[in-house]
N, C-alpha and C positions, 0 to 999 in steps of 0.2 A: 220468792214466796209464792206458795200453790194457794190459787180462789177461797181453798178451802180455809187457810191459815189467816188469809188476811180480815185484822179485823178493824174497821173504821174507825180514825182518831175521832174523838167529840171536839176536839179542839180544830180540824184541819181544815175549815173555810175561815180562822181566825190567823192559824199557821202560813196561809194562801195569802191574806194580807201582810203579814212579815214578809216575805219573800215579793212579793210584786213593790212594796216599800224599795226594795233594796234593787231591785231591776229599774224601779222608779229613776234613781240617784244616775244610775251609769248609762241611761238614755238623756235624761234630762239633761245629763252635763255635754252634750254633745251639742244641741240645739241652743241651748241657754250661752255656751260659750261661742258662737256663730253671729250670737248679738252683741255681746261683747269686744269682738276682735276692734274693732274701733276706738273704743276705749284704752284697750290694752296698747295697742300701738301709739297713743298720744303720750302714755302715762312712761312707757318705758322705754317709748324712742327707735320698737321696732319698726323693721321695714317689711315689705310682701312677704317675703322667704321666711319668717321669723315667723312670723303670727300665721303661716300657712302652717308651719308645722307644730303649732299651738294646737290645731285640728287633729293635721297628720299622725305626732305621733302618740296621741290618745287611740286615734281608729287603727294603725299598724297594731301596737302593743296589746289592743282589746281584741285583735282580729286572729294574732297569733295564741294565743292562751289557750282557747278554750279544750282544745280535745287533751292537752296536756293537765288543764284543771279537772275537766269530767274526770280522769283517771284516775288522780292523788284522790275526789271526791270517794268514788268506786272502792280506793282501797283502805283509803284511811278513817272514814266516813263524812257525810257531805257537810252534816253538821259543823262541823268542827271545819273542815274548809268553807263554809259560809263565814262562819266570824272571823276565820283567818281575813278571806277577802270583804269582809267591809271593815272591820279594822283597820285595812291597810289604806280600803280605800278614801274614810275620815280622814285618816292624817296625810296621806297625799294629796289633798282637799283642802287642807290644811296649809300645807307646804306649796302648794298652787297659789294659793289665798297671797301667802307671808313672801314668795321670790320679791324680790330686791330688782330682778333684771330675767330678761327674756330667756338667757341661756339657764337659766336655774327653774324659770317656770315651763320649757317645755321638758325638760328633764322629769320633773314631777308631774308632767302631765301623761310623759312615759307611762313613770308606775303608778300610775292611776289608773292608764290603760289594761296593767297587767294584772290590777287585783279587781277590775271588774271585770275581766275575760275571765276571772277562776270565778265571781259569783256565778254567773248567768246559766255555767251546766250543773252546777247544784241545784239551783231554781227548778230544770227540768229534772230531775231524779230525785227531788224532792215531792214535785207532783206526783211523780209516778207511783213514788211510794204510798203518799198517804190517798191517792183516789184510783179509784178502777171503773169499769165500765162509761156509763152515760156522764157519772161525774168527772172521769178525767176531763173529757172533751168539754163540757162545761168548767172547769179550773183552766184549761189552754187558753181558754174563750174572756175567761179575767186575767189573764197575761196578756194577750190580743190586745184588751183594752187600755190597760196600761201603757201598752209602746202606745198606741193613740193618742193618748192621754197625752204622756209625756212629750212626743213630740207637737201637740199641737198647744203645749203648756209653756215651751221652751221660751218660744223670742215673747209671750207674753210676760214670764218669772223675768227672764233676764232685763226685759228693759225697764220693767217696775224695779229692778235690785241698782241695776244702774240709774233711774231717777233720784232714789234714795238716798244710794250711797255717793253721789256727785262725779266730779270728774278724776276725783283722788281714788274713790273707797269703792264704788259702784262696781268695776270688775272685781275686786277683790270678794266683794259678795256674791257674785256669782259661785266663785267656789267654797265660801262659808259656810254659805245654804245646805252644803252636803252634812256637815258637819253633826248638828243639830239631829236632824234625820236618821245620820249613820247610828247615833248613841242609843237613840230608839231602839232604831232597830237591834242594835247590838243586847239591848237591856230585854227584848223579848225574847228572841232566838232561842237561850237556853231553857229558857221557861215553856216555848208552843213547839218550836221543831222538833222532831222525833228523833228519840234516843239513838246514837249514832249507831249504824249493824254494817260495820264493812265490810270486806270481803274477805280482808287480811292482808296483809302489807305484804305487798312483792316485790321483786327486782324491777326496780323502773327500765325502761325503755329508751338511756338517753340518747342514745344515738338516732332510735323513730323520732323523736320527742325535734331532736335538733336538724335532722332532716325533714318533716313534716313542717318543720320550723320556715326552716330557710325557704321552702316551697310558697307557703303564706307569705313571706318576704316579698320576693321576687312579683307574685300581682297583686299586692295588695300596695305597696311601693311604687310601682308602676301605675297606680291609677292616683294616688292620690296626690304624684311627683306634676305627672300630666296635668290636675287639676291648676297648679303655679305656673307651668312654663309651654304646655302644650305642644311637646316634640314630640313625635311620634316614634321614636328610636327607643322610647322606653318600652315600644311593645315588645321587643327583644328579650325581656326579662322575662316571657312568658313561655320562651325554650327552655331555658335551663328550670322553668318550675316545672313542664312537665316532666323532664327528664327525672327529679328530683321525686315526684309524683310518683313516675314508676318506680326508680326505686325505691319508695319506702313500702307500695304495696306490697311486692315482689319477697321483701323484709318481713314485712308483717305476716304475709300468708305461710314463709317460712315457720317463723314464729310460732304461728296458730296451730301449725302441724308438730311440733315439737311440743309444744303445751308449756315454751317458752317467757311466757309474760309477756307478751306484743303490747306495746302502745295500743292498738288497736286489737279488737281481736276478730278478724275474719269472718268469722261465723257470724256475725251479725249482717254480714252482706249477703246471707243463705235465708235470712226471714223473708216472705216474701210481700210484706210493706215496705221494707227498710228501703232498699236499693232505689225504686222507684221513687220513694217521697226524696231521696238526696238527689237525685238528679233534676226534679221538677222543683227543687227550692235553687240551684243552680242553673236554670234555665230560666224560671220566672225572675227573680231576686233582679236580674240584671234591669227588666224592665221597670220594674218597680220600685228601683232606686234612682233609676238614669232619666227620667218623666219629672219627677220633683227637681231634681236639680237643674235640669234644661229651664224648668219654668221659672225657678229666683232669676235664673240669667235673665231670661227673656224680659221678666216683672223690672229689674234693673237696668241693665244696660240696654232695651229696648223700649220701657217706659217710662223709662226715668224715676221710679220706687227707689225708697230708700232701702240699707237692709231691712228694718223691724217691717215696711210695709209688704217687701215682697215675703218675709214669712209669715204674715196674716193672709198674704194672697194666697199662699199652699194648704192653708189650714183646711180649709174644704177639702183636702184629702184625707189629714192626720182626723178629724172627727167622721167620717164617714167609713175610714177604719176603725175606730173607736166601736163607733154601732155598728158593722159587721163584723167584726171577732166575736162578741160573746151570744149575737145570733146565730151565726154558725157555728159554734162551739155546743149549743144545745140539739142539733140536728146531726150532729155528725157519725154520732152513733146510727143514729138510723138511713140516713142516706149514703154514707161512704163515699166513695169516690166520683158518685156523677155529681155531687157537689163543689168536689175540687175543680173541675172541669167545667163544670156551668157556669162558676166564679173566672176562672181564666178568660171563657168568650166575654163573658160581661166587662171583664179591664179591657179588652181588646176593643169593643163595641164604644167605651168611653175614652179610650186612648186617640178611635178615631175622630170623635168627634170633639174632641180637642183641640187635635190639628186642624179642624175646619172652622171652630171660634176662633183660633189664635189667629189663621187665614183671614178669615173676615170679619171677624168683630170691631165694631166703633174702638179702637183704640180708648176713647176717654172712657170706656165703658166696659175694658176687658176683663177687669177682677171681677166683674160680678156674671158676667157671662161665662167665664171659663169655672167659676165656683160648681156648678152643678155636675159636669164631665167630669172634674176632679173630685167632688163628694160620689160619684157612681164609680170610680175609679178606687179611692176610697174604702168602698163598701165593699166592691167584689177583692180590693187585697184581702181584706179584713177574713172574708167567707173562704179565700185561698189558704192563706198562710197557716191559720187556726186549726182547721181539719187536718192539711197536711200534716202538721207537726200533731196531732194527736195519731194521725192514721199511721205516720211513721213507726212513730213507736211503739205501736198498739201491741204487736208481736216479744217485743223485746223485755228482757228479762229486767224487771228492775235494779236486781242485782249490778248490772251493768251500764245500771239509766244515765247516770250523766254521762259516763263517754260516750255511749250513743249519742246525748244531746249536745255533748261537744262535738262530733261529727258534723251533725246540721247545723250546727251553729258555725262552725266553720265552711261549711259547702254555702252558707246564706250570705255570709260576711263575703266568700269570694265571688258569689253571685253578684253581690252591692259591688265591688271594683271594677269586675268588667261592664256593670253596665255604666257606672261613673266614666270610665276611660273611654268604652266604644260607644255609647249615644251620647257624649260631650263630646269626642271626636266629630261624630257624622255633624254635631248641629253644628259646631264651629266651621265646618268646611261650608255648610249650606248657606253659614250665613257670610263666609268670604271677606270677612273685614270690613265691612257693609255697615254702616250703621240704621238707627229709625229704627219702626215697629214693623213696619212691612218689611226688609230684611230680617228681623230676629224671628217675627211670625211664621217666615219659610223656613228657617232652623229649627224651629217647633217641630212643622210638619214629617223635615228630614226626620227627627231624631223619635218624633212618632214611627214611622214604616220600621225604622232600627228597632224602638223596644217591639213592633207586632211581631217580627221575627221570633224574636225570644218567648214573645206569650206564644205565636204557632208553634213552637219546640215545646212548651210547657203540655199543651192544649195534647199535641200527638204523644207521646208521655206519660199521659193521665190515659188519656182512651185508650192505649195499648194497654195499660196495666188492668184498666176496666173490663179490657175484651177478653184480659187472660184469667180475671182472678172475680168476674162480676162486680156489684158494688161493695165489695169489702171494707164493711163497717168493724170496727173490732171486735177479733172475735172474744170466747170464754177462755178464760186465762189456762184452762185445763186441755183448750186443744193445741195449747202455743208449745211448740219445742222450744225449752230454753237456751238460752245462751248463757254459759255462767261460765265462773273462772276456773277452771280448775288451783286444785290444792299443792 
């Protein structure tokens, strides 16, 4: 759609709250159900392995979907694959809710995984559609807030749902709660989302679809396998994806030169935001998932925190994202990319001084010293994350928004594995079997230097792209070469 044609929904900051509803549900259940695993194992008798992949294979199944949903989104219209995936994902909410036994609820925690991995790039090529310029960045900026939101709403919903419902009912409401929510949303959708405009139903991709597949597999597997048993020989799995990697590229670009229907289609890695925002959401992600999780260990088995205490101790992240998403989301148009880059030193500048409260802080007085490093921490994801995925896509052709946003959605999700796997790796070595506060504190510090790595590859990245292209804010949709499907 050319600047000229597009004309603004009156409905679509009410449309923006449908859609962050529905992203609401498939974050929250991730956190929410983290507070629960305790519950769920007294009630059903599972063991570590069990309830590990009560997590696992929600984030596997959510992790592989997405560029296979942008697409059916792209061709079918998003619309309509919106209600498909919360439809599905209600009643496998449902069926989570109602298992009987462990093997039947991570089953259903499965496809629960899989029909919120097809909401989340609708979400993105939803926005894109109904907002342009200074608004887009401001709509990314109330998506921002919501992952905030919801994760720092999670082990609060869940242990109030678990109070509630006791020792019987209490997990079970954890995943009720979706239910309720999902019907909403379901009951608005047709009424605010925009009339579905596909592209046209093409020959799907399955052989990209299933090799892109098994690629996701192999590290997203490998970090979350790591997170139960901590062998290192699952880094092995990270050969055979990249080999898989090439070849689905290698595929694709065929593809794209044939004007074959590619899962992907190439020419989106010829814009010249695209390519850059996928690699700095793949370099940053790692540290900015591998930082929170170091810290519940350290809050637990180095302070003796319970779960719900040590996910109140991380919260000073999840609200300090909160407020920098939709601050930076109002700026992003005009600053561009020394934004993204500012935000990067700034997690880095709080990342260090993390490591140096968790080093010396009074133990009995860590949560509230370490809260302020983690709300700066916080704020500059927040100021990262938002721009980037506005500035990503700024070029791209809405026509083909959600697979684009299934792309980054996918590069962010593999970003979050390797840094779960390699800064849970460094801290566990740091801290050597060791117990107390002053051992987990030096794991801190280890698995801090780990994530600054990944922020200095985020940080060179961003200034390369800066040094080649200025601050490129997005530009006027009339100078952008499209990327569209052919017929």
């Amino acid at each position: 759609m050319s600047e000229s044609a597009y004309e603004p929904s009156p409905q679509r900051w009410i449309a923006l709250i449908v859609c962050c509803s529905a992203m609401f549900m498939t974050l929250l259940d991730v956190s929410v159900t983290n507070v629960a695993l305790p519950s769920i194992g007294r009630a059903t008798g599972a063991g570590p392995s069990g309830l590990q992949w009560v997590i696992s294979g929600y984030t596997l199944a959510f992790g592989m979907v997405p560029v296979l949903g942008g697409r059916l989104g792209d061709d079918h219209g998003r619309r309509r694959m919106f209600q498909v995936g919360v439809v599905g994902f209600v009643a496998t909410s449902a069926m989570s809710g109602l298992a009987p036994s462990v093997g039947l609820l991570i089953a259903a925690r499965v496809l629960q995984g899989v029909f919120g991995g097809l909401i989340n790039p609708q979400v993105s090529g939803l926005v894109q559609n109904l907002f342009r310029g200074a608004e887009r960045g401001r709509a990314f900026g109330v998506l921002g807030t919501t992952v905030g939101v919801g994760t720092a709403l999670g082990p609060i919903v869940g242990g109030t749902l678990i109070a509630l419902g006791g020792p019987d009912w209490g997990w079970r409401l954890v995943f009720f709660v979706n239910v309720p929510i999902g019907v909403l949303v379901i009951a608005l959708a047709r009424r605010l989302l925009p009339a579905d405009q596909p592209s046209g139903k093409h020959r799907l991709d399955v052989l990209g679809a299933l090799n892109l597949g098994a690629a996701t597999f192999c590290v997203l597997f490998a970090a979350v396998q790591y997170d139960a048993v901590h062998d290192a020989r699952l880094a092995w799995l990270v050969l055979p994806a990249i080999v898989l990697l090439v070849v689905f590229w290698f595929r694709e670009r065929r593809l794209t030169e044939q004007r074959a229907d590619p899962l992907v289609d190439m020419r989106l890695f010829k814009q010249r935001s695209y390519t850059p925002g996928i690699l700095l959401a793949i370099t940053f992600f790692p540290a900015q998932a591998g930082l929170p999780l170091v810290m519940a260990l350290y809050y637990q088995d180095g302070l003796g925190y319970s779960a719900l205490q040590s996910a109140l101790g991380v919260t000073a992240f999840a609200v300090g994202s909160a407020v920098g998403a939709p601050t930076a989301g109002r700026f992003v148009t005009r600053l561009g990319r020394p934004l993204v880059v500012g935000a990067a030193t700034a997690f880095g500048l709080g990342a260090a001084a993390l490591a140096l409260v968790a080093w010396h802080a009074p133990h009995t007085h860590a949560s509230l010293a370490l809260a302020l490093p983690l709300f700066v921490m916080g704020c500059a994801s927040g100021c990262l994350i938002t721009p980037n995925q506005t500035l990503t896509l700024a070029d791209v052709d809405p026509v083909v928004g959600s697979t684009a946003g299934g792309v980054l959605q996918t590069a962010q999700r593999i970003g979050l594995a390797i840094g779960q796997g390699v800064i849970g790796a460094v801290f566990f070595a740091a801290v050597g079997g060791r117990s107390g506060p002053t051992a987990y504190g030096h794991g801190v510090a280890a698995a801090v230097v780990a994530a600054l790595c990944f922020v200095a590859l985020s940080i060179v990245i961003g200034a390369g792209d800066l040094i080649r292209n200025g601050r490129r804010a997005p530009r006027r949709r009339s100078d952008v070469a499209h990327v569209t499907r052919q017929p």
